[in-house]
C-alpha positions, 0 to 999 in steps of 0.5 A, spaced: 603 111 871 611 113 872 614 113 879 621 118 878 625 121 882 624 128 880 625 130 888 619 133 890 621 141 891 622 141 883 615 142 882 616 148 886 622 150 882 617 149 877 613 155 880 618 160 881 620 160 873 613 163 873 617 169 874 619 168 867 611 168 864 609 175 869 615 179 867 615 178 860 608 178 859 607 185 863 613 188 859 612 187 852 607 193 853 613 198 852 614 199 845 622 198 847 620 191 848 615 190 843 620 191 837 626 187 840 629 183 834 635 178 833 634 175 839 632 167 838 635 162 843 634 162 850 641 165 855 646 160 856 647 159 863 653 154 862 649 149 865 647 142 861 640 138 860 642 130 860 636 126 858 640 121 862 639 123 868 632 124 866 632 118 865 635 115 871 631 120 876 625 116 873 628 109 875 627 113 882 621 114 887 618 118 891 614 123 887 608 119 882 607 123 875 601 119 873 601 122 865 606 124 861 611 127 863 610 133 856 604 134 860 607 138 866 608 144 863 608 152 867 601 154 865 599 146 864 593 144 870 597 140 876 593 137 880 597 135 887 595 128 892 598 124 897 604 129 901 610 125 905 616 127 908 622 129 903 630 131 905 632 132 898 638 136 896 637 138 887 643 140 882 642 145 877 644 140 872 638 136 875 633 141 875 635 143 869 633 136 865 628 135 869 625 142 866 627 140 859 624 134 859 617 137 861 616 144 858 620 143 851 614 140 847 608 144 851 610 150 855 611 157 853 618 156 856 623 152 852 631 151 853 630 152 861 637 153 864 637 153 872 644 155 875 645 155 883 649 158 887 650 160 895 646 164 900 639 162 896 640 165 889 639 162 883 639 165 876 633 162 870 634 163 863 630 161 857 626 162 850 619 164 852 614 163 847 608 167 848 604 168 841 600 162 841 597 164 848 596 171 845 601 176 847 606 178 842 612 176 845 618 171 843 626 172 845 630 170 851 628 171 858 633 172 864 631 172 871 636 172 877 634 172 886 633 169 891 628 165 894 627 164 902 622 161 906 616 166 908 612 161 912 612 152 913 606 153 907 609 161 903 615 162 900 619 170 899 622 173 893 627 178 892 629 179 885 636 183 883 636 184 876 631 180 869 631 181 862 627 180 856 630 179 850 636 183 852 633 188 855 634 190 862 627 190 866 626 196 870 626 198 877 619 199 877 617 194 873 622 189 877 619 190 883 611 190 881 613 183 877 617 180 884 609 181 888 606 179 883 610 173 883 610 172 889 603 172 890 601 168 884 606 162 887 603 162 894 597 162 891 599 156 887 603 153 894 595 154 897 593 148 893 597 143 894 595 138 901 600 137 906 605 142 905 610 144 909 616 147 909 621 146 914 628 148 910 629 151 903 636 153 902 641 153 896 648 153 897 654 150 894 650 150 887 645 145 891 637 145 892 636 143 899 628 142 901 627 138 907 618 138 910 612 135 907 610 136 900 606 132 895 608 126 892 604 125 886 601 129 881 597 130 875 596 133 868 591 130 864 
């Protein structure tokens, strides 16, 4: 059993990047997209993964990952117990490692980069793979919005711009994938005991969450 201190709300981060999997998924569809070439890495955001922050955040409490950490990928099974209270602040460079080393070996998305900013906004890049689950997609992905809280349990979406590959997505796409994100975050969200958001902000290149969350998960 490892005890990290991945601070809580990165399971959630971890649910936003979803966005990243629904919006390619749907788009690659249009013959446009399907035809992309030349695009293979994920979009640099200038933000760094350091296993050695990795490394100190597993000397941390607070949240229990009881299987290895390459487990707890995106589209991997994670089951939430044992919710607490949290008031944790993230960094990019936080989130970023984390999600690295996490999703690098199993997850469709790989490289992730997650760059903070103000007001809730935050930008995601990665490389997502989806061949091996199926659809013909494979390039760099790039999503970049805001989150804010909706409810003590349901989070809100509002996305200014995505691309896949090096594609715009289109309006009209942009607002079906931002609802269907939605809903299949807070869908997630419904499943994990004892949530309760009392603050969720970014600003100055920080995650702030303050409220209850789940404090151990699992991913057999």
């Amino acid at each position: 059993m490892k005890t990290i201190n991945i601070i809580g709300i990165v399971l959630v981060a971890l649910l936003l990047i979803v966005l990243l999997v629904v919006a390619s998924t749907g788009l690659i569809k249009i013959p446009v997209l399907t035809s992309i070439v030349g695009a293979d890495h994920a979009p640099d955001l200038g933000v760094k993964s350091d296993p050695g922050l990795f490394e100190s955040m597993l000397e941390g409490g607070g949240i229990t990952l009881t299987d290895p950490s390459g487990n707890y990928c995106l589209d991997c099974d994670i089951k939430y117990s044992n919710p607490g209270a949290m008031d944790i602040y993230v960094t990019s460079s936080e989130l970023t490692s984390y999600l690295q080393a996490t999703n690098n070996e199993k997850g469709p998305l790989k490289d992730i980069q997650i760059k903070l900013g103000n007001n809730n906004e935050a930008e995601i890049g990665a490389y997502l793979d989806l061949k091996d689950r199926g659809v013909n997609f494979a390039g760099p992905v790039y999503a970049k919005g805001r989150i804010v809280k909706g409810s003590p349990a349901t989070l809100r979406l509002e996305i200014d711009k995505a691309k896949a590959g090096w594609v715009p997505v289109p309006g009209s796409y942009l607002d079906q994938g931002e609802n269907e994100l939605e809903d299949t975050i807070n869908d997630q969200l419904a499943k994990m005991p004892g949530l309760n958001i009392e603050t969720l902000s970014i600003n100055d290149g920080q995650l702030h969450f303050k409220g209850d969350f789940p404090k151990t998960a699992s991913a057999p």
